[in-house]
VOPAGU-2260 file (C-alpha; in pm, 1 decimal, decimal comma):
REM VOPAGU-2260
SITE   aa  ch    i         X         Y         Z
SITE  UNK   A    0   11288,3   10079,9   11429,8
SITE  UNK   A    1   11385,0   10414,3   11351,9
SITE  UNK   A    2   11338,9   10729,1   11656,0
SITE  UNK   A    3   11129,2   10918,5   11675,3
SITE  UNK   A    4   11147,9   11277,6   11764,8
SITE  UNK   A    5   10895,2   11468,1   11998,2
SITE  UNK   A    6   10759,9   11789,1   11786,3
SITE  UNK   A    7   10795,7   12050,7   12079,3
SITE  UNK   A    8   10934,1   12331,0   11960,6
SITE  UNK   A    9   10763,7   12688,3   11787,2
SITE  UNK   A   10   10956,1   12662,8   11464,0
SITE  UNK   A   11   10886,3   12258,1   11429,8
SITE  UNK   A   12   10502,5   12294,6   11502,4
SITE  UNK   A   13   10500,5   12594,8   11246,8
SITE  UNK   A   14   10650,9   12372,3   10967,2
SITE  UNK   A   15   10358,4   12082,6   11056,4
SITE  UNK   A   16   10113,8   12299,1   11013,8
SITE  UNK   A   17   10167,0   12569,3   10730,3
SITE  UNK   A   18   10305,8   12215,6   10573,9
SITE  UNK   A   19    9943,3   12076,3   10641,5
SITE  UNK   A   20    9771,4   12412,6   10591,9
SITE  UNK   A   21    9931,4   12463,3   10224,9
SITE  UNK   A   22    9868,1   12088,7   10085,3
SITE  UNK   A   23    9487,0   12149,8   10188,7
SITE  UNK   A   24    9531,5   12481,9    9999,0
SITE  UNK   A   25    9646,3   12348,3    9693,9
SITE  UNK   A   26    9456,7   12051,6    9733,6
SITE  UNK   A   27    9099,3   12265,4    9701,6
SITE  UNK   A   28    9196,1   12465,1    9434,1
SITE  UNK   A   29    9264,7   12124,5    9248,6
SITE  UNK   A   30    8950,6   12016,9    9357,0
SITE  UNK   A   31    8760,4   12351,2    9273,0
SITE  UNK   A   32    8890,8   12312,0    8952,4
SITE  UNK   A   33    8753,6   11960,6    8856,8
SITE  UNK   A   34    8413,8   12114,7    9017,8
SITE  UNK   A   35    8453,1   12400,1    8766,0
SITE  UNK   A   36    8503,2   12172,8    8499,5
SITE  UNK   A   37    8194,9   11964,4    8580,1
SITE  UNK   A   38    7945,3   12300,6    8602,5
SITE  UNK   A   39    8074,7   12418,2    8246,9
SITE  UNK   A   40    7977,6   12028,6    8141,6
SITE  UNK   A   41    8386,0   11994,8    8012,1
SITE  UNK   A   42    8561,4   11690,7    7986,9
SITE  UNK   A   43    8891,7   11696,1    8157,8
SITE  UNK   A   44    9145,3   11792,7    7989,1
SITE  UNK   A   45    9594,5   11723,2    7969,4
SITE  UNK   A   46    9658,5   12030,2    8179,3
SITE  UNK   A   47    9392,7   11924,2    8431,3
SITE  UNK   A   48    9537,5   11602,4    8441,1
SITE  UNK   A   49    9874,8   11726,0    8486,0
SITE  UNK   A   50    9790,1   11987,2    8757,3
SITE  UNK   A   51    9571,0   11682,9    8969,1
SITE  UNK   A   52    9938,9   11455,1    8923,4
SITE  UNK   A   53   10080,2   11771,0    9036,5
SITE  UNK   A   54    9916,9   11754,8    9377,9
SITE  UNK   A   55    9943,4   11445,1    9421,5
SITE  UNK   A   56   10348,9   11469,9    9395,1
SITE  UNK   A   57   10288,8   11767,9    9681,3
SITE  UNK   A   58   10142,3   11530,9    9911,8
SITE  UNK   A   59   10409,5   11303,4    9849,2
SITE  UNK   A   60   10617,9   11594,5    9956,6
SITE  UNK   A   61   10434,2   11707,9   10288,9
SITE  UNK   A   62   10487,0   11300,9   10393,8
SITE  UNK   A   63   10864,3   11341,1   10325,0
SITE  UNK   A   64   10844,1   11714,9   10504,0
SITE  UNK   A   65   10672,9   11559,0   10791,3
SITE  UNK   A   66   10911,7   11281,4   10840,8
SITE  UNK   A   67   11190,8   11508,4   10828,5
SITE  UNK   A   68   11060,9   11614,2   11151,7
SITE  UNK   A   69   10923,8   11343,6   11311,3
SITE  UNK   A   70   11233,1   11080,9   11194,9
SITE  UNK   A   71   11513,7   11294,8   11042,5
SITE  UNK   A   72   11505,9   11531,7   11381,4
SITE  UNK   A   73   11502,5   11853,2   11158,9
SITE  UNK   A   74   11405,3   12146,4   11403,2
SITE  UNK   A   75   11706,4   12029,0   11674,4
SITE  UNK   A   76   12047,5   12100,9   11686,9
SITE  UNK   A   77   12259,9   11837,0   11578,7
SITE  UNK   A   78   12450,3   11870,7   11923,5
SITE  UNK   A   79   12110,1   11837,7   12108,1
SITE  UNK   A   80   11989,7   11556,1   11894,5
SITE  UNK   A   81   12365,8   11365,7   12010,4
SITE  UNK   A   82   12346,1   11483,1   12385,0
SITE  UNK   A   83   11956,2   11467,0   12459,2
SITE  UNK   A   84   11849,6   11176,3   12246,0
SITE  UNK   A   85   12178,3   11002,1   12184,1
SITE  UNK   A   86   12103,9   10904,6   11819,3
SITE  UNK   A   87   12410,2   10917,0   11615,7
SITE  UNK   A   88   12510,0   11024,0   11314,2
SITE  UNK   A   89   12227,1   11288,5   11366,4
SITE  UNK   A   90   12232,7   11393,3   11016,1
SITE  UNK   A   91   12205,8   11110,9   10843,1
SITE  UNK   A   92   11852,8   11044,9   10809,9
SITE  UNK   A   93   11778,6   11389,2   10737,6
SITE  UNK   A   94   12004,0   11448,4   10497,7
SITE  UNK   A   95   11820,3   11167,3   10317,8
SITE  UNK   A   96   11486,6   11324,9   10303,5
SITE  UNK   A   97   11642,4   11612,4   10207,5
SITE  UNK   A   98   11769,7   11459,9    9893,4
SITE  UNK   A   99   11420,3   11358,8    9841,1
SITE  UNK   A  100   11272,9   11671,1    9918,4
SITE  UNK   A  101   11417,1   11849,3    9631,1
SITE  UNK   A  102   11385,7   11529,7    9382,3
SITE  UNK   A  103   11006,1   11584,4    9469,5
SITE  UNK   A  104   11013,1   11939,9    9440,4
SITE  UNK   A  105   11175,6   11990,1    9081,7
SITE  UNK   A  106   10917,7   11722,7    8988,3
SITE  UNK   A  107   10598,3   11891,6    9145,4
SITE  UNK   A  108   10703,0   12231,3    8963,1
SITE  UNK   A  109   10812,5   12076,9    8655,8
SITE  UNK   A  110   10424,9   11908,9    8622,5
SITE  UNK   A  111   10236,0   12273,5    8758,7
SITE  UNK   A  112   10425,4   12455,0    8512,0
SITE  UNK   A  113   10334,2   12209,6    8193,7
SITE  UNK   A  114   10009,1   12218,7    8310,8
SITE  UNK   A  115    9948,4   12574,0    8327,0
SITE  UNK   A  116   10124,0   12638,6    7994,4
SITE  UNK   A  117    9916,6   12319,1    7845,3
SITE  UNK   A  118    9651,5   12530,6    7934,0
SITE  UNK   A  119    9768,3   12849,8    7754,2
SITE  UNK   A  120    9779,9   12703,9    7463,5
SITE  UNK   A  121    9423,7   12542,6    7448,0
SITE  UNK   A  122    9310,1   12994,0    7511,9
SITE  UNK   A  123    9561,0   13153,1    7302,4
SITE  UNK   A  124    9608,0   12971,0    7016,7
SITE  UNK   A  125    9832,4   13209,4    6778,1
SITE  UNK   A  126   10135,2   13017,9    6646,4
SITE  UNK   A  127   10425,3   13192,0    6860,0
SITE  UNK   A  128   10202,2   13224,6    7119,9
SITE  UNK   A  129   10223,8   12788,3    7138,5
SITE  UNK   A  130   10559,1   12743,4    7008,5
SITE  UNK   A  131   10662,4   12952,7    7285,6
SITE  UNK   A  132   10481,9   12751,7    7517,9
SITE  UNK   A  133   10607,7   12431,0    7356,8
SITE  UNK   A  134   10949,7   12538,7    7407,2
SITE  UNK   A  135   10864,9   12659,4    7781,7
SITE  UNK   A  136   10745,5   12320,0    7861,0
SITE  UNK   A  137   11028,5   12126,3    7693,6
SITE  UNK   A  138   11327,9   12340,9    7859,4
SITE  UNK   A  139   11156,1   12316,4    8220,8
SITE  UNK   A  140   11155,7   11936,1    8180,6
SITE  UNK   A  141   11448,8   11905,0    8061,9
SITE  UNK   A  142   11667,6   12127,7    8314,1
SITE  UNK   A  143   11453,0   11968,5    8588,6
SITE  UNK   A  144   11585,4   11615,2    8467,1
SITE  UNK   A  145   11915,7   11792,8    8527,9
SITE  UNK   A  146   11871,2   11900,9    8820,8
SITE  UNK   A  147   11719,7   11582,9    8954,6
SITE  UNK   A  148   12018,3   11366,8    8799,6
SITE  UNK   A  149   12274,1   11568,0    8902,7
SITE  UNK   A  150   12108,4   11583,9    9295,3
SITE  UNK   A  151   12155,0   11173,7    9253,3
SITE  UNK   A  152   12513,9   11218,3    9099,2
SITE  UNK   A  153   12658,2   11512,9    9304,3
SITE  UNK   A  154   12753,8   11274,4    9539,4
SITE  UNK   A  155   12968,2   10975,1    9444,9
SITE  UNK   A  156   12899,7   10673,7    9546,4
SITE  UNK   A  157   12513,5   10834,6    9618,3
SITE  UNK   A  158   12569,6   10657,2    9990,4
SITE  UNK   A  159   12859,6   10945,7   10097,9
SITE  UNK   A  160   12566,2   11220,3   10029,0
SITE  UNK   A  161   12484,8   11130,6   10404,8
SITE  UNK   A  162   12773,1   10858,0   10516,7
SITE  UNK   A  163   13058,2   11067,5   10506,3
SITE  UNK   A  164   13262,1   10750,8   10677,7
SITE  UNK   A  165   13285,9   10612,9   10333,8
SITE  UNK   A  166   13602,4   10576,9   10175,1
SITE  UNK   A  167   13721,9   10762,5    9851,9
SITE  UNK   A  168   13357,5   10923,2    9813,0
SITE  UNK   A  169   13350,2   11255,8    9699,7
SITE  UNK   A  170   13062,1   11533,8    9669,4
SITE  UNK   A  171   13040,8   11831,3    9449,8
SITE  UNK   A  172   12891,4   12158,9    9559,3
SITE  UNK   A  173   12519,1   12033,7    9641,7
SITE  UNK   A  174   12403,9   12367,1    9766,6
SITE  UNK   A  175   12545,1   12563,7    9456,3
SITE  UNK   A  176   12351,6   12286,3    9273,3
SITE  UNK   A  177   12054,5   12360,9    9462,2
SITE  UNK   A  178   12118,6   12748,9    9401,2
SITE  UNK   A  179   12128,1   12701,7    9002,2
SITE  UNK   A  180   11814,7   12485,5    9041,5
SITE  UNK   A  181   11586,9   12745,3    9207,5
SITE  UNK   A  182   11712,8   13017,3    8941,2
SITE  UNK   A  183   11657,3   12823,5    8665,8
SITE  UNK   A  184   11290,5   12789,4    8810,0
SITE  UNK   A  185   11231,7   13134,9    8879,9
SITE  UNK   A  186   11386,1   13190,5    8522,4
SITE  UNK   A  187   11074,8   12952,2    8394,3
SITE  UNK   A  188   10826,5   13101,2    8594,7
SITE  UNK   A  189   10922,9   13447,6    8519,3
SITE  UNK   A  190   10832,0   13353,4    8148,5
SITE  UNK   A  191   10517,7   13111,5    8240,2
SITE  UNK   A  192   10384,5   13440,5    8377,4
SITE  UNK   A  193   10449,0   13696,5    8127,6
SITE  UNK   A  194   10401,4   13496,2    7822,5
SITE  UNK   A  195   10018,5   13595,7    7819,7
SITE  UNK   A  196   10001,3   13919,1    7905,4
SITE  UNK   A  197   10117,9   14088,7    7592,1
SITE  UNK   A  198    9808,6   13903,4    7417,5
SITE  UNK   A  199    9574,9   13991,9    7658,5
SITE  UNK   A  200    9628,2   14324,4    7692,0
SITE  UNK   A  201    9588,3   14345,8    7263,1
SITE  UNK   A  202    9198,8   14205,6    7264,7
SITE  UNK   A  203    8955,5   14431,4    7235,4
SITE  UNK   A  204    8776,0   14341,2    7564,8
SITE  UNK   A  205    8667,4   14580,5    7867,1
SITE  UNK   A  206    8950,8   14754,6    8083,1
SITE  UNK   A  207    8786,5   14594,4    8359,6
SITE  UNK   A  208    8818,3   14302,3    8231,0
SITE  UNK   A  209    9152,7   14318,8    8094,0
SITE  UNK   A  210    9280,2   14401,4    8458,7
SITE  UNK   A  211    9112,2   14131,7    8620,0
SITE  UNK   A  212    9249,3   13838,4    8366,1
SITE  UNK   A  213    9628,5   14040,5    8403,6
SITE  UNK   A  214    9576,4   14077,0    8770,4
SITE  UNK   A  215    9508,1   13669,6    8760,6
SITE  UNK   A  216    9814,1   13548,6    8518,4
SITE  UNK   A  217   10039,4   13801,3    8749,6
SITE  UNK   A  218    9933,7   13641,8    9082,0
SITE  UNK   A  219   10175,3   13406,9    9008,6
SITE  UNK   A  220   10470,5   13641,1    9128,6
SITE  UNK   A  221   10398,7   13523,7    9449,7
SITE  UNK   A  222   10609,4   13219,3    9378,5
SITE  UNK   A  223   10867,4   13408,4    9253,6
SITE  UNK   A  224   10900,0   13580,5    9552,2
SITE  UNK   A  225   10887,1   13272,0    9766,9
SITE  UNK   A  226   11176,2   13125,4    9537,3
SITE  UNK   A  227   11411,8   13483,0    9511,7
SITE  UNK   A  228   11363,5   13422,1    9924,7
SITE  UNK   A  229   11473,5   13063,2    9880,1
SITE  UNK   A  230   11766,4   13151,2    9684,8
SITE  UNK   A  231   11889,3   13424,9    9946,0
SITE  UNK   A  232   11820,7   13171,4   10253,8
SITE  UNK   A  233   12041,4   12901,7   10080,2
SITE  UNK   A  234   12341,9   13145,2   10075,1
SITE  UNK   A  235   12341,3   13148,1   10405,6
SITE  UNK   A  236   12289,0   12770,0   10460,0
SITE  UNK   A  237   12572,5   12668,8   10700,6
SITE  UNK   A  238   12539,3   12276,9   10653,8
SITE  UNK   A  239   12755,3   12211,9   11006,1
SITE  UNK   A  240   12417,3   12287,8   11163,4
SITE  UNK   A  241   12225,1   12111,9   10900,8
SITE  UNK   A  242   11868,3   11958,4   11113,2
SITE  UNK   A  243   11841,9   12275,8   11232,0
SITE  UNK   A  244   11914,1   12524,0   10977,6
SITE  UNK   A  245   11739,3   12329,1   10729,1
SITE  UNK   A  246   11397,3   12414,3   10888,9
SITE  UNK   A  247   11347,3   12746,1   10782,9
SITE  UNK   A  248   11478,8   12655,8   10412,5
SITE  UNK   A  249   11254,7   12345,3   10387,1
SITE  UNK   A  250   10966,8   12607,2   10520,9
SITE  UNK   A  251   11013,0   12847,4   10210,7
SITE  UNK   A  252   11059,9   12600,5    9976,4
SITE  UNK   A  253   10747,2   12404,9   10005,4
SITE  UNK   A  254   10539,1   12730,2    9967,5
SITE  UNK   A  255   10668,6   12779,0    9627,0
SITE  UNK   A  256   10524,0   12490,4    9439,2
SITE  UNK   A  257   10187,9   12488,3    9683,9
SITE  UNK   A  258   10114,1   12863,8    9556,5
SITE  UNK   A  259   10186,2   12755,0    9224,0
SITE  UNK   A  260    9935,5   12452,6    9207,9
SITE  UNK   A  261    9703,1   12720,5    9373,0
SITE  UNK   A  262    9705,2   12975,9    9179,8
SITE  UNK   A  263    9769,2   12784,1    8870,4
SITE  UNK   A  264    9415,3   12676,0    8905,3
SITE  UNK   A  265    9288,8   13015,3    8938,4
SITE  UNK   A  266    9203,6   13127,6    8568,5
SITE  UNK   A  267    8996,5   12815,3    8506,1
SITE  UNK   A  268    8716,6   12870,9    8846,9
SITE  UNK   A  269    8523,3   13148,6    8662,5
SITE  UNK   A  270    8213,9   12886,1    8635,1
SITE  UNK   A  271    8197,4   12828,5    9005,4
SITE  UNK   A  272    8093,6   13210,4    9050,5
SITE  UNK   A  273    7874,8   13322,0    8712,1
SITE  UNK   A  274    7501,7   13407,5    8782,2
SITE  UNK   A  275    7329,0   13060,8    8714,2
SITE  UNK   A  276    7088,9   13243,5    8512,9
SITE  UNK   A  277    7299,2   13386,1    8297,9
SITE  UNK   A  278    7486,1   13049,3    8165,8
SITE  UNK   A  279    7560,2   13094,7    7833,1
SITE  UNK   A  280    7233,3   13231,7    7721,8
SITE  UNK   A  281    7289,6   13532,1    7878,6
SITE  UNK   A  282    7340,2   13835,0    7671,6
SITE  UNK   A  283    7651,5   13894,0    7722,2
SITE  UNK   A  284    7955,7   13637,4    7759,9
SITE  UNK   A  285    8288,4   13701,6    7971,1
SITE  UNK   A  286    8477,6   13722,6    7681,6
SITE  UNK   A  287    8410,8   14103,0    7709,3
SITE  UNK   A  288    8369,5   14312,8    7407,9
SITE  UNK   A  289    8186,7   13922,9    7258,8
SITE  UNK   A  290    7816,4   13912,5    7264,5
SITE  UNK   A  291    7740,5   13523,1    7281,0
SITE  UNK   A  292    7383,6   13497,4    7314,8
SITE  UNK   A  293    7361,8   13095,6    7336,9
SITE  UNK   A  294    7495,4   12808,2    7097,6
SITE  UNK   A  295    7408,8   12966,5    6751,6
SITE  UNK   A  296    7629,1   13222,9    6833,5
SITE  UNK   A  297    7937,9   13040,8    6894,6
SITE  UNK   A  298    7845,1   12802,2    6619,7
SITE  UNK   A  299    7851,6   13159,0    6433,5
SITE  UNK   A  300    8219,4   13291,0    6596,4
SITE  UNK   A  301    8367,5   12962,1    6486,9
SITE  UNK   A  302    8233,1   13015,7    6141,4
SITE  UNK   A  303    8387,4   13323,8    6144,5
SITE  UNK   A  304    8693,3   13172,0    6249,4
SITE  UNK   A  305    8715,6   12886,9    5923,9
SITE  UNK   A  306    8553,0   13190,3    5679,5
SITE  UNK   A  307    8863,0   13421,2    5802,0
SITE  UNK   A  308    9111,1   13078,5    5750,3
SITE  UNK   A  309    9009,0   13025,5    5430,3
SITE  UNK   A  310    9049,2   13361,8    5255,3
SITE  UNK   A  311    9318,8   13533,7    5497,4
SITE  UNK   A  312    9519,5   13540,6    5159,6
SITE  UNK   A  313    9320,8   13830,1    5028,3
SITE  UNK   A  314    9373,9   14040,0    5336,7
SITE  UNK   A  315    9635,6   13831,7    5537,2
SITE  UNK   A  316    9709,1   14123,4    5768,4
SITE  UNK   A  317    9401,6   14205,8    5879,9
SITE  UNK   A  318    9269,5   13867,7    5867,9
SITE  UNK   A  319    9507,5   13709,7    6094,7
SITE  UNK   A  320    9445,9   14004,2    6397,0
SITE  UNK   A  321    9114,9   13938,2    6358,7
SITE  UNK   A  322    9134,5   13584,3    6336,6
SITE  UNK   A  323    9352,5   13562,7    6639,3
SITE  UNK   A  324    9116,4   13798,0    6848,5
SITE  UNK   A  325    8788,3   13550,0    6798,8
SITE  UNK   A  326    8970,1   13284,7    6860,1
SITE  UNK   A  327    9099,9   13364,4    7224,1
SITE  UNK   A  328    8823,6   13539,4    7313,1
SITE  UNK   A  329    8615,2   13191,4    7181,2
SITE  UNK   A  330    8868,7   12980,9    7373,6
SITE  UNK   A  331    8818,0   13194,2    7651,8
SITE  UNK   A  332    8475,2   13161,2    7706,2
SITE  UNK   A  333    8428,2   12812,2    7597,5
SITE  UNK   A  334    8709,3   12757,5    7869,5
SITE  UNK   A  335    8491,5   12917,1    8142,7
SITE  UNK   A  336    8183,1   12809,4    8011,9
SITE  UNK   A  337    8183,4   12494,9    7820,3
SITE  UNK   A  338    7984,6   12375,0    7520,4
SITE  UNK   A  339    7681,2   12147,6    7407,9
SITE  UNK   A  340    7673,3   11933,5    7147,8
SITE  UNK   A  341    7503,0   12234,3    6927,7
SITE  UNK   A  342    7789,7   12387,4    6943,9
SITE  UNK   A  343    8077,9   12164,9    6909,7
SITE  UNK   A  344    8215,7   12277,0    6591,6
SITE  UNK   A  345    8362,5   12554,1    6881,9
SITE  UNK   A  346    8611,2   12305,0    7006,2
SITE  UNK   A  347    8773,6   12264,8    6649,1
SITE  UNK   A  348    8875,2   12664,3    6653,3
C-alpha cells in the first residue's frame, strides 16, 4: 500500500483547494452552458460535446493533482520526505503523476480549443473565416499528439523517466520539451482568440455591442497569461528539488486549461440572462443593428441569405459583404436564442 502524506503545509493546502475551487469553476460554466442550451430550446451541439469531454479530462486532472500530494509527497522536500517519512526514492511516484499531469493537460486544451473554434465556425460562417478554423483545430491536435508522444518517448525505456537505477536508459531534455509545449499552446491560443475579432468589429451592429462580444472573445488572454507565467516558472525549474519545486508549477499550470473551459463557455450563456419577455418576439434581437421580431422574420433573413446566394454573380462584391453580415449576425442570434420549427429553414444558413 502506497504512503500517504499528511497535507500540512500553506502552499500544499493552497494547491487542494484552488485545485478544487477551479474544477467547480469550470465545471458550472459547463453546466451553465447545457442550461443555456436548454432555455434557447437547442439541441446540443459538437463543440458542446467537446467542451463537456473537456471537463471531464480536468477532473481527471484534479484526481492526478490531488494524488500528487497526497501519494507523490509534492509540497515536501525530497530531503524531508527521506529523513521524516523514510520513503525512498522520494521522487519516484511523483515524477509519475507528473508525466501524467501534462499527458492530461495537452489533452484537456487540445479538446477546449476544438470546441471553442467548432463553435466559431457554426457564428461566422465566411469561407476563410472556417478554413482558418479548420486549420487551427487540425495543427493544435496534431502538435499536442507530439507533445504527448514525445513526453512518453523522451525517456528511453519510459521506466528511467522516474527509475534512474536502470541501466543504459537515457532521457532527453523533458523540461525543454515541456517549454516548446506550453509555447506552442500559447501560439494556438493567441490565434483561437484573435481569429474573430477582425469580423466582429466589421458588422454593422451597436458600439456597445461590438465591445461587449470583443471584450468576451478577448477574456481569453487570461490563459495566456497563466501560460507566459508557466513558461517563465519552468526556466527556473531546478529538478534536484523536484516534490517541492514542482508545487508552484503544477499550481499555474492547472489554471490555464480551467480558465479556458470557463471562459470558453462564456459567449454561448446570453439566454440565461435575456428578459423572459422579450424571447425572440421582442422587437429587437441581440444581433444589434437586426430587428427580428419573431419566426417570420428569421424565416425572412434566411431568405435573404439563399436570394443573395443565388444571384451574388450580378453584384458578387457587394453581395458577398452583405451576405456574410446576415449570416453572422443570424448565427448569432439563433446561437443565443434558438429556433422553432417555424423557423428552421434558419439552421440551413
Amino acid at each position: 500500500m502506497a504512503f500517504l502524506f499528511p497535507v500540512e503545509t500553506g502552499p500544499q493546502y493552497l494547491f487542494v483547494i484552488l485545485s478544487v475551487l477551479f474544477t467547480m469553476m469550470a465545471t458550472v460554466a459547463v453546466g451553465l452552458r447545457l442550461l443555456a442550451r436548454h432555455v434557447a430550446d437547442r439541441k446540443l451541439g459538437s463543440d458542446d460535446v467537446l467542451m463537456v469531454v473537456s471537463c471531464i479530462v480536468l477532473m481527471a486532472y484534479q484526481v492526478v493533482c490531488i494524488l500528487a500530494v497526497v501519494i507523490g509527497g509534492m509540497g515536501y522536500h525530497v530531503d524531508e520526505i527521506a529523513n521524516r517519512f523514510e520513503v525512498l526514492p522520494p521522487s519516484e511516484l511523483l515524477t509519475k503523476y507528473l508525466l501524467a499531469m501534462q499527458i492530461l493537460w495537452c489533452f484537456n486544451l487540445t479538446l477546449t480549443k476544438a470546441a471553442i473554434l467548432t463553435l466559431y465556425t457554426k457564428i461566422f460562417t465566411m469561407r476563410p473565416f472556417v478554413v482558418v478554423a479548420k486549420i487551427t483545430i487540425l495543427v493544435t491536435a496534431f502538435c499536442s499528439t507530439i507533445m504527448i508522444v514525445g513526453s512518453m518517448s523522451v525517456c528511453r525505456p519510459v521506466a528511467y523517466y522516474w527509475d534512474k537505477t536502470i541501466q543504459d536508459g537515457t532521457c532527453g531534455d523533458y523540461p525543454a520539451l515541456w517549454t516548446a509545449n506550453a509555447c506552442i499552446s500559447i501560439a494556438t491560443s493567441v490565434v483561437t482568440l484573435v481569429l474573430p475579432i477582425p469580423y466582429v468589429w466589421k458588422l454593422q451592429l451597436e458600439r456597445s455591442i461590438k465591445v461587449f462580444l470583443v471584450v468576451t472573445f478577448s477574456l481569453g488572454f487570461l490563459t495566456c497569461i497563466a501560460g507566459a507565467v508557466y513558461i517563465s516558472m519552468i526556466a527556473s525549474y531546478d529538478p534536484s528539488d523536484s516534490t517541492y519545486n514542482a508545487l508552484p508549477l503544477m499550481l499555474v499550470a492547472f489554471v490555464e486549461p480551467a480558465m479556458g473551459i470557463a471562459l470558453g463557455c462564456v459567449p454561448v450563456l446570453r439566454p440565461l440572462f435575456r428578459p423572459r419577455d422579450g424571447g425572440i418576439g421582442g422587437s429587437r434581437g441581440h444581433a444589434g443593428a437586426m430587428k427580428l421580431t419573431g419566426p417570420e422574420s428569421l424565416s425572412a433573413v434566411s431568405a435573404s441569405c439563399l436570394h443573395a446566394d443565388n444571384n451574388n454573380n450580378s453584384s458578387e462584391a457587394v453581395g458577398q459583404h452583405e451576405l456574410h453580415q446576415i449570416k453572422v449576425k443570424t448565427s448569432w442570434y439563433v446561437h443565443h436564442h434558438g429556433w422553432d420549427s417555424k423557423s428552421a429553414i434558419v439552421s440551413k444558413v
